[in-house]
TORTORBA-714958 format. One record per residue (C-alpha): x, y, z; residue in one letter. Coordinates in steps of 0.5 Angstrom, whole numbers, plus 500, padded with zeros to 3 digits. Each point is the difference from the previous one (the first is absolute). Last residue first. Example, Ala and Ser with C-alpha at 12.3 -4.5 7.8 and 13.67 -1.06 7.14 Angstrom:
2
527498514S
498493502A
END
This chain:
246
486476453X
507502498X
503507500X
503502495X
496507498X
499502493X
502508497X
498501493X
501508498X
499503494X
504507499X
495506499X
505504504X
495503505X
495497500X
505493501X
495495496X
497495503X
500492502X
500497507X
501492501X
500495505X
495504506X
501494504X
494496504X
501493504X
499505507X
506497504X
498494505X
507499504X
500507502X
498500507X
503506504X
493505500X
497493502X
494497496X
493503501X
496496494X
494504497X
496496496X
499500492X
504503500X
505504504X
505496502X
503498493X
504495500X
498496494X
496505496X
492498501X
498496494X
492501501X
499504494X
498506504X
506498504X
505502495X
496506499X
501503506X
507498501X
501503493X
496507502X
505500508X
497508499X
498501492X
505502496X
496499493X
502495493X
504496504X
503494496X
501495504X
504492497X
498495504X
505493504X
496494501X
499497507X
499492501X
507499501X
502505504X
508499501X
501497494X
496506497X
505505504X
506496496X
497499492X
499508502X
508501503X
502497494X
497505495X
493498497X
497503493X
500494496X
495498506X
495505499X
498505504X
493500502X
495506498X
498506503X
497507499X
498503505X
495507501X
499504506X
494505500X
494496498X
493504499X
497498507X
495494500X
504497505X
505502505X
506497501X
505500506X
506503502X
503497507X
504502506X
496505502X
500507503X
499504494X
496495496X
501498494X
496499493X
500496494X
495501494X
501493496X
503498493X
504494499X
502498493X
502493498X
506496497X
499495502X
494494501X
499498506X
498492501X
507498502X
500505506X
508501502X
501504507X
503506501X
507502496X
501507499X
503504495X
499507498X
501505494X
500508500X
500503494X
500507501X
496507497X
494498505X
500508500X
501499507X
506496499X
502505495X
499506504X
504497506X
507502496X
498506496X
498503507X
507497504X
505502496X
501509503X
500495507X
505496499X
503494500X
493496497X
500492502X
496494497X
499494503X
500494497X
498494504X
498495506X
493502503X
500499508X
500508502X
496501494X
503502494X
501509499X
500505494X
504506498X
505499506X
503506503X
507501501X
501508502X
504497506X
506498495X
506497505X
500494495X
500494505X
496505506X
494502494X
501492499X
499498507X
495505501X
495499493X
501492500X
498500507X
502496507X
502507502X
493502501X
495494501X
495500506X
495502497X
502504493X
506502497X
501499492X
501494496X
500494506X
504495500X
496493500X
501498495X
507502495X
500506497X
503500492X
504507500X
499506495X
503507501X
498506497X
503506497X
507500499X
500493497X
499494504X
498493499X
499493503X
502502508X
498494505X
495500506X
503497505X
497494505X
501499508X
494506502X
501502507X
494502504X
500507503X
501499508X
499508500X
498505494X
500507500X
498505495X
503506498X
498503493X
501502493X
506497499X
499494503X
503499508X
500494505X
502500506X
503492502X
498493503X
502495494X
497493502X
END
């Protein structure tokens, strides 16, 4: 455990007794304007709850000495993926305008249960909603969808090593390609639910499970593989694929 006073660039903020999270983002690109890491589960992007040293943000404004870093978009505490980080703060609106204009490609995998009867790829739509104050997004029926996603299973042709590996490991599993068309809150968690294949290891759905803040023996099988865009300030056309294995 880190007991420590923290500070962001913006605020003091003190945390005690801070859980120590035992895994390390990597860096994949940087240029002068942003920076790229592949995040591991369970290290949160930004501060929040008991988490602030143990974030991506901290512990790579503390690596770089840059405490205008800021990230253009964010995963969940328990997702692995691409995060893509802005140096300065002249940068960031271009940056964040593109993910909010759904000018980014983001692609997931996920390995959830196999069902031999369900036919893929297919499209799933629905109206989600979260609670402030609640673990859990939910859909509400009858209301004009406003989360939409797209996925298929990938094929065996496509499989890495580390894939062949984590099916040996779930043999009654199959690995899915996602393709978000929205950014809802926890939307790909949800919608795997929905179809009744909850993502292996997720704590969220379809119950909650409390498990230790210290256990990390059941990671989240859910990765933001790859992220595609054109740099809005160059044009230059980047593809960025995450390592880390299911």
């Amino acid at each position: 455990m880190t007991d420590r006073t923290a500070r962001s660039g913006m605020s003091h903020r003190y945390v005690t007794d801070e859980p120590d999270i035992p895994f390390h983002y990597t860096i994949l690109f940087e240029n002068a304007r942003v920076i790229v890491i592949d995040k591991p589960h369970f290290l949160a992007t930004t501060p929040r709850g008991m988490w602030y040293h143990n974030t991506a943000l901290i512990q790579l404004r503390e690596e770089t000495g840059n405490q205008d870093l800021i990230p253009a978009h964010r995963l969940d505490r328990q997702t692995a993926g691409i995060i893509l980080f802005v140096k300065h703060a002249n940068d960031r609106g271009a940056y964040q305008l593109k993910f909010q204009n759904r000018e980014v490609s983001k692609v997931y995998e996920c390995l959830a249960p196999r069902d031999p009867n369900m036919l893929f790829p297919q499209t799933i739509q629905s109206y989600i909603k979260k609670d402030v104050g609640t673990l859990q997004a939910y859909e509400v029926e009858n209301k004009q969808p406003n989360a939409r996603t797209y996925i298929e299973l990938k094929q065996e042709k496509d499989f890495t090593t580390d894939d062949y590996a984590a099916l040996k490991q779930h043999p009654y599993s199959s690995i899915y390609v996602l393709h978000p068309h929205t950014g809802k809150t926890h939307q790909l968690r949800v919608h795997m639910n929905r179809l009744g294949l909850p993502i292996l290891g997720d704590d969220l759905y379809p119950i909650i499970q409390n498990r230790a803040y210290n256990d990390f023996s059941t990671p989240l099988e859910l990765v933001a593989r790859t992220l595609e865009m054109d740099d809005p300030i160059t044009g230059e056309h980047w593809v960025f694929t995450s390592r880390i294995p299911l």
